[in-house]
SELOZA-737231 format. One record per residue (C-alpha): residue number from 1; residue in one letter; x, y, z. Coordinates in Angstrom, 2 decimals, padded with zeros to 5 digits, always signed. Example, Ala and Ser with C-alpha at 12.3 -4.5 7.8 and 13.67 -1.06 7.14 Angstrom:
<volos>
resi->1; resn->a; c1->+012.30; c2->-004.50; c3->+007.80
resi->2; resn->s; c1->+013.67; c2->-001.06; c3->+007.14
</volos>
This chain:
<volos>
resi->1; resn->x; c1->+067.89; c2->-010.65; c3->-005.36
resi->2; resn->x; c1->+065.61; c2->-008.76; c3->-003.18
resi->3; resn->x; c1->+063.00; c2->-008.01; c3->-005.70
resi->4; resn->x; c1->+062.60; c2->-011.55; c3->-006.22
resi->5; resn->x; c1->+062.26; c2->-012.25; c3->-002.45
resi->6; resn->x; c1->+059.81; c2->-009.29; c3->-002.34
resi->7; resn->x; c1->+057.92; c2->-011.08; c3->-005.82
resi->8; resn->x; c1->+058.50; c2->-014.50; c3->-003.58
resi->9; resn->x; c1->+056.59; c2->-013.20; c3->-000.65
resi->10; resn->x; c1->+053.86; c2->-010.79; c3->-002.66
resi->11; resn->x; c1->+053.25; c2->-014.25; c3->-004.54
resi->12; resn->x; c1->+052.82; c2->-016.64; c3->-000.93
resi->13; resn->x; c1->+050.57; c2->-013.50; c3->+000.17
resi->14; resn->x; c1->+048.18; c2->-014.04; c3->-002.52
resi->15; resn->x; c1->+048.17; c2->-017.29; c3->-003.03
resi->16; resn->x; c1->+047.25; c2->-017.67; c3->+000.83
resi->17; resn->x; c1->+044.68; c2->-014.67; c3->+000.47
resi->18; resn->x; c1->+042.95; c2->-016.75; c3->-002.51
resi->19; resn->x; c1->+043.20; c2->-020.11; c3->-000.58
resi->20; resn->x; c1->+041.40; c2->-017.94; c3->+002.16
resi->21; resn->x; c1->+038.71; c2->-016.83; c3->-000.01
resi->22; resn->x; c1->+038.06; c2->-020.06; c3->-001.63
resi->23; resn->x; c1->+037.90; c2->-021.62; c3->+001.81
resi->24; resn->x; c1->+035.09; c2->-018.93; c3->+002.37
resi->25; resn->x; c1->+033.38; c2->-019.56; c3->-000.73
resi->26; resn->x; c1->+032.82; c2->-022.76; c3->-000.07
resi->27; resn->x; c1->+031.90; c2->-022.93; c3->+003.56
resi->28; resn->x; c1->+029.73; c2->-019.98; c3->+003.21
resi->29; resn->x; c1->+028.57; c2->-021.59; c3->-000.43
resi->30; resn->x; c1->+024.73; c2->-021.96; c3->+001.09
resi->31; resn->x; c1->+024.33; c2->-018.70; c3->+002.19
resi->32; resn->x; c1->+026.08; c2->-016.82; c3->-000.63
resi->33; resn->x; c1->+023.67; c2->-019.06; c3->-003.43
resi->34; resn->x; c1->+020.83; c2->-018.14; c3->-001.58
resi->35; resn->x; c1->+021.65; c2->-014.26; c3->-001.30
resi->36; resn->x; c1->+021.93; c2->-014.49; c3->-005.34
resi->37; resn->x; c1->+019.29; c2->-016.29; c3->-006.12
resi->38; resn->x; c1->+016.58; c2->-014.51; c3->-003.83
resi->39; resn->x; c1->+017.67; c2->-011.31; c3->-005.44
resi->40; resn->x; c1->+017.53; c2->-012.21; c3->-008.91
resi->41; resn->x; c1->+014.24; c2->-014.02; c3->-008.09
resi->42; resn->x; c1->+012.59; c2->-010.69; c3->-006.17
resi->43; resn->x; c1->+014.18; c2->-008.34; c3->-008.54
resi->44; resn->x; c1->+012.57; c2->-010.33; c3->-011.69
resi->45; resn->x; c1->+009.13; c2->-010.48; c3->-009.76
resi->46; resn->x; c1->+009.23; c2->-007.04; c3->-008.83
resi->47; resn->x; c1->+010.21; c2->-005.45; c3->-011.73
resi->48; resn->x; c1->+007.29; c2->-008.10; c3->-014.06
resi->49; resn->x; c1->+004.76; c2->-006.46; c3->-011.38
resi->50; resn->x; c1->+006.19; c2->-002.86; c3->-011.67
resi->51; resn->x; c1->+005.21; c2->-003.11; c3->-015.52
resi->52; resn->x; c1->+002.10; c2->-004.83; c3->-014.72
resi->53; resn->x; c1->+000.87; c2->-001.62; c3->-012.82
resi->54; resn->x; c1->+002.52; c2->+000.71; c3->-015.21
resi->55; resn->x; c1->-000.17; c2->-001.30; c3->-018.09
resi->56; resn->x; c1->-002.94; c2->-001.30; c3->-015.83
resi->57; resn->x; c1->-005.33; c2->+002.08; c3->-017.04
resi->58; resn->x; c1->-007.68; c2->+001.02; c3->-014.59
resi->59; resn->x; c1->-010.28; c2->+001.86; c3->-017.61
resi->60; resn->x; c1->-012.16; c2->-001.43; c3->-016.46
resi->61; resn->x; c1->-010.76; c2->-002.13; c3->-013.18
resi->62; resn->x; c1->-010.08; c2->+000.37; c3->-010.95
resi->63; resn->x; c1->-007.03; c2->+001.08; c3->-010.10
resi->64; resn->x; c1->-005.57; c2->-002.08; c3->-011.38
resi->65; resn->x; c1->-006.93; c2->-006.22; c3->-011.39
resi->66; resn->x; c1->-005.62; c2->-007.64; c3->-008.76
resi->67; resn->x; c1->-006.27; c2->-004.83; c3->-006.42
resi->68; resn->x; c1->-010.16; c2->-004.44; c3->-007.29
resi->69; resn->x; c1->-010.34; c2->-007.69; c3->-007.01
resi->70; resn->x; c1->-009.27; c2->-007.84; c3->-003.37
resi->71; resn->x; c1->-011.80; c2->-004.98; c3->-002.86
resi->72; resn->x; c1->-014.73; c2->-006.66; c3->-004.33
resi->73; resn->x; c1->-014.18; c2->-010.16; c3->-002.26
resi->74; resn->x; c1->-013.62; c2->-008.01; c3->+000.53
resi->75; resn->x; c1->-016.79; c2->-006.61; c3->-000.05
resi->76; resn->x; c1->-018.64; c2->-009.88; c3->-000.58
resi->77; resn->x; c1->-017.36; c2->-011.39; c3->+002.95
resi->78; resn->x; c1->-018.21; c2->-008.19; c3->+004.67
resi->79; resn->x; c1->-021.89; c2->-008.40; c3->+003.24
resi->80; resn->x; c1->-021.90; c2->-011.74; c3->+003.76
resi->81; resn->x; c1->-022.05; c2->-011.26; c3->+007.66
resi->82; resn->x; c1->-024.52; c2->-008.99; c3->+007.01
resi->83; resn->x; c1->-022.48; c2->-005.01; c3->+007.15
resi->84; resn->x; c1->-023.81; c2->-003.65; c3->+004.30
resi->85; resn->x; c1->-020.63; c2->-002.85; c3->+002.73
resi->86; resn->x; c1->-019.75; c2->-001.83; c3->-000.66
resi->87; resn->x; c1->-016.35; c2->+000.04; c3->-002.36
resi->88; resn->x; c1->-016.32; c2->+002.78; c3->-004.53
resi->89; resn->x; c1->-013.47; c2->+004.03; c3->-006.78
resi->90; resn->x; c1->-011.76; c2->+006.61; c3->-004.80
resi->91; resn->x; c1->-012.11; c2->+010.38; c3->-006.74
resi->92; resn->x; c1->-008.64; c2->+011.50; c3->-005.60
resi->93; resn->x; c1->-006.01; c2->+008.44; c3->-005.57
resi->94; resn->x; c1->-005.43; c2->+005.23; c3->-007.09
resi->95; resn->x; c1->-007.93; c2->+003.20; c3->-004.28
resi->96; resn->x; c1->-011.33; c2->+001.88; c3->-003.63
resi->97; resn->x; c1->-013.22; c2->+003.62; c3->-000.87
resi->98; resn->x; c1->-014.63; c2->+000.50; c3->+001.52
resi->99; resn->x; c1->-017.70; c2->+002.08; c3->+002.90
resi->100; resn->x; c1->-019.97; c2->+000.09; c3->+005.46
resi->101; resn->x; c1->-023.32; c2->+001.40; c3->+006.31
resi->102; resn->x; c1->-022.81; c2->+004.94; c3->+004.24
resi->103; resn->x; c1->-019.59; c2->+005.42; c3->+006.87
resi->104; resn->x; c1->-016.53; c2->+005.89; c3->+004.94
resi->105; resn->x; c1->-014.08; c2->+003.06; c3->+007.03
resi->106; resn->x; c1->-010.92; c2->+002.18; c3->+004.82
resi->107; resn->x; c1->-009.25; c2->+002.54; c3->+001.48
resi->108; resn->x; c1->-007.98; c2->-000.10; c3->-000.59
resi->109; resn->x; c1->-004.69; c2->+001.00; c3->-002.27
resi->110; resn->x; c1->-002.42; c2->-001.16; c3->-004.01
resi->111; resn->x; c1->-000.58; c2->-002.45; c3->-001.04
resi->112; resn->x; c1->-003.28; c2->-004.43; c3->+000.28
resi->113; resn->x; c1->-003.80; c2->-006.96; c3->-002.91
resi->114; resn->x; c1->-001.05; c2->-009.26; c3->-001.12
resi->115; resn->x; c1->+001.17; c2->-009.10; c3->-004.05
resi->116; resn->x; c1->+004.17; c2->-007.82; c3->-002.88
resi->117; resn->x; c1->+004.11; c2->-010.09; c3->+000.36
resi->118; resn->x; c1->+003.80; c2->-013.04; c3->-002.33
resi->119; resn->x; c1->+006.55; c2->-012.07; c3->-004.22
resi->120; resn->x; c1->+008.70; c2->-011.83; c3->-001.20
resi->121; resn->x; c1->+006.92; c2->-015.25; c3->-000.16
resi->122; resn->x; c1->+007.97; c2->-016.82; c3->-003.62
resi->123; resn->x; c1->+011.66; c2->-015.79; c3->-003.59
resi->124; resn->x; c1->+012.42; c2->-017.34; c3->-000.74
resi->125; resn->x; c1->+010.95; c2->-020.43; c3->-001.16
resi->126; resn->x; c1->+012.78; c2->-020.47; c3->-004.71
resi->127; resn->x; c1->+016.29; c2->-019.65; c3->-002.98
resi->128; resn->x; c1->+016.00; c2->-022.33; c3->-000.95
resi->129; resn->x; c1->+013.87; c2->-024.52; c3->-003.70
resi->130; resn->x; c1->+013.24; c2->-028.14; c3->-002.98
resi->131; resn->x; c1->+012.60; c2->-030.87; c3->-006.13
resi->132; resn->x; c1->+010.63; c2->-028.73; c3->-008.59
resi->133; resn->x; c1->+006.80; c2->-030.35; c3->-008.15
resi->134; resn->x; c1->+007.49; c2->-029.80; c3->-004.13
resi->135; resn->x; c1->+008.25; c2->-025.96; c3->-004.47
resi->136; resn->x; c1->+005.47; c2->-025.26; c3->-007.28
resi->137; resn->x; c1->+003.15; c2->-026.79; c3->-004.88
resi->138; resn->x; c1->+004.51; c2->-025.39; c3->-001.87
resi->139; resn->x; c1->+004.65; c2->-022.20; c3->-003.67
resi->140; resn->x; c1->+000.68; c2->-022.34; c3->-005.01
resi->141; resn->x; c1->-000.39; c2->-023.71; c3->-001.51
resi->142; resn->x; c1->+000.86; c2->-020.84; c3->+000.28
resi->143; resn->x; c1->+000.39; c2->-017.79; c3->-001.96
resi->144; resn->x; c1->-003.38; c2->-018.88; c3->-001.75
resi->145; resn->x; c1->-002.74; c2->-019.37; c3->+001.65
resi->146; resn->x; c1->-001.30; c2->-015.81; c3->+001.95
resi->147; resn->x; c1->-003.64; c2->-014.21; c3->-000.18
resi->148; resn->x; c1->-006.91; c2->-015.91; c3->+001.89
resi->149; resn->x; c1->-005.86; c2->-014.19; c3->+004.91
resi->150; resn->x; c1->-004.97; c2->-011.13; c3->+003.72
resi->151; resn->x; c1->-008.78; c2->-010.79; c3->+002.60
resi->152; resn->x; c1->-009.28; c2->-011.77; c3->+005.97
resi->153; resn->x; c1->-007.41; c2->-009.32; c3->+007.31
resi->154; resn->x; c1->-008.60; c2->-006.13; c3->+005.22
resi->155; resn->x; c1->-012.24; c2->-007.88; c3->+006.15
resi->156; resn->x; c1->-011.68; c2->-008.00; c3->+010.10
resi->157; resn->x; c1->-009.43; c2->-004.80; c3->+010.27
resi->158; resn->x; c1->-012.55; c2->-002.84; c3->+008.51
resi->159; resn->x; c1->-014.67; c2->-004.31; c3->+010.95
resi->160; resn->x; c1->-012.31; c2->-003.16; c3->+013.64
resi->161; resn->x; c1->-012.50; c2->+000.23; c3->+012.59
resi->162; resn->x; c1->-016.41; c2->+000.36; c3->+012.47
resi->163; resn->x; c1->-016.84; c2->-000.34; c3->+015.65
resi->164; resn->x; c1->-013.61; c2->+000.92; c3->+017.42
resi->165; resn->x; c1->-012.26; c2->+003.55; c3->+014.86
resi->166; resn->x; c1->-010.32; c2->+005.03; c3->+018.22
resi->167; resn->x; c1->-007.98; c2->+001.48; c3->+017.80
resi->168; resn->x; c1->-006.49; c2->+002.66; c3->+013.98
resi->169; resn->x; c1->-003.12; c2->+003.19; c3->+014.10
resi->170; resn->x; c1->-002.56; c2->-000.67; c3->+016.67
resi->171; resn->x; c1->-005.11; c2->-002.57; c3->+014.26
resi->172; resn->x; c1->-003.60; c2->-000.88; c3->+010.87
resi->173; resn->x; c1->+000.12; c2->-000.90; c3->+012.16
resi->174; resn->x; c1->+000.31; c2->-003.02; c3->+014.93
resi->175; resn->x; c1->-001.30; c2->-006.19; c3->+015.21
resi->176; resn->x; c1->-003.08; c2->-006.65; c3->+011.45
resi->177; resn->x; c1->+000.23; c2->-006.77; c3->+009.31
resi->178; resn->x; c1->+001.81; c2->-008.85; c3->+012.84
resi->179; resn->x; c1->-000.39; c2->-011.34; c3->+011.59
resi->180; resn->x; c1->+000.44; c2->-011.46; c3->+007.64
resi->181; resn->x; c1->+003.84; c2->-010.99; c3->+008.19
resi->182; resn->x; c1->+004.35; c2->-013.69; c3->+010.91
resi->183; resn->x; c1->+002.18; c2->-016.20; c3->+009.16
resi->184; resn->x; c1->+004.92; c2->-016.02; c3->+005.92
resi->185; resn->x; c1->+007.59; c2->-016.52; c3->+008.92
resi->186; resn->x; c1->+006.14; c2->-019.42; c3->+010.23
resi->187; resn->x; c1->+005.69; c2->-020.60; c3->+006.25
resi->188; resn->x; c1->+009.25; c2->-020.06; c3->+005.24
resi->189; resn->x; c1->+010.35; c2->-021.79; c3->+008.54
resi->190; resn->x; c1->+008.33; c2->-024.57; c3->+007.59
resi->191; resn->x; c1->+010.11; c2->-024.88; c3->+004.41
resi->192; resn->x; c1->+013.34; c2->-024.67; c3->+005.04
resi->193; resn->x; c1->+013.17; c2->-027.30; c3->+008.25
resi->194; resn->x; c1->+010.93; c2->-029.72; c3->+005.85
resi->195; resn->x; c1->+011.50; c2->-029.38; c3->+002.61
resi->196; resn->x; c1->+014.85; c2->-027.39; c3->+001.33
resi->197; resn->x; c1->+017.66; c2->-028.55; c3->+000.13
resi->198; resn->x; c1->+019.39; c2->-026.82; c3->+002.94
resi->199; resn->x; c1->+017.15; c2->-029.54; c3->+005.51
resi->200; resn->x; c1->+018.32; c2->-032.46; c3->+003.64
resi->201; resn->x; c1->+021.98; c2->-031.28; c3->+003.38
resi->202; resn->x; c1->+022.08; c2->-031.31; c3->+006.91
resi->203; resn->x; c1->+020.85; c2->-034.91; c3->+007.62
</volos>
């Protein structure tokens, strides 16, 4: 008799500890999709670039595409306002050497091609996705958005240097990636009050 009361209550106890979770799971439904889905999104865009820079020889551009790209445009702006700037495969790392006026100012490594910040742009934007042709374009729109002023940024932090090379470490780590990594803020808060799912949910 008393190991059925004891089965009884062990039953009641789990059936009101799976009635808990499920209440859980569903009011917390929202957050724990978008939790999944941003991590299988950044893990699939992270690992497709890891590969991509594992394939890039940098045989014809140095170190890899994307990021000699970046150097060269950032080159063309900076001549463009007339600094005399040109970059230069760097001998002992996987970088181009910007160099303005024969003065050696700033590298160009991988980190400043604006990929990663796009992939972590992208994955949120997909976790809280919108009607398909909405989050492609929102997606397009603002990775050339993000990518734009990061050029911008490697252009006007270089010319920071040249002329105050005594402000490096509060342009490079202060107020430069301050203004990438706030504009993707202000992007993803955009989205999600005007466009997500989560927005129209809520009205």
């Amino acid at each position: 008799m008393k190991k059925m009361i004891a089965l009884h209550n062990f039953n009641h106890v789990n059936k009101k500890s799976f009635l808990f979770l499920k209440a859980l799971l569903v009011k917390y439904k929202l957050v724990i999709r978008f939790i999944i889905t941003f991590l299988l999104v950044y893990t699939v865009l992270s690992v497709s670039y890891k590969f991509y820079l594992q394939f890039s020889d940098g045989s014809k551009y140095y170190p890899d595409f994307m990021t000699h790209l970046v150097a060269k445009q950032s080159e063309a702006i900076l001549n463009s306002f007339n600094y005399n700037a040109k970059v230069l495969p760097h001998a002992d790392e996987p970088s181009m050497k910007l160099i303005v006026n024969n003065l050696y100012i700033a590298r160009v490594i991988e980190g400043c091609n604006s990929i990663s910040i796009i992939i972590l742009f992208i994955s949120f934007i997909i976790a809280f996705a919108s009607k398909l042709k909405t989050t492609f374009f929102y997606i397009l729109s603002g990775s050339v958005l993000i990518y734009t002023v990061n050029l911008i940024r490697i252009v006007l932090l270089t010319i920071g240097l040249y002329h105050y090379p005594h402000q490096k470490e509060v342009f490079h780590s202060v107020i430069f990636p301050a203004i990438i990594y706030g504009m993707v803020f202000l992007l993803w808060i955009f989205w999600v009050n005007r466009f997500s799912k989560l927005k129209k949910g809520n009205e």
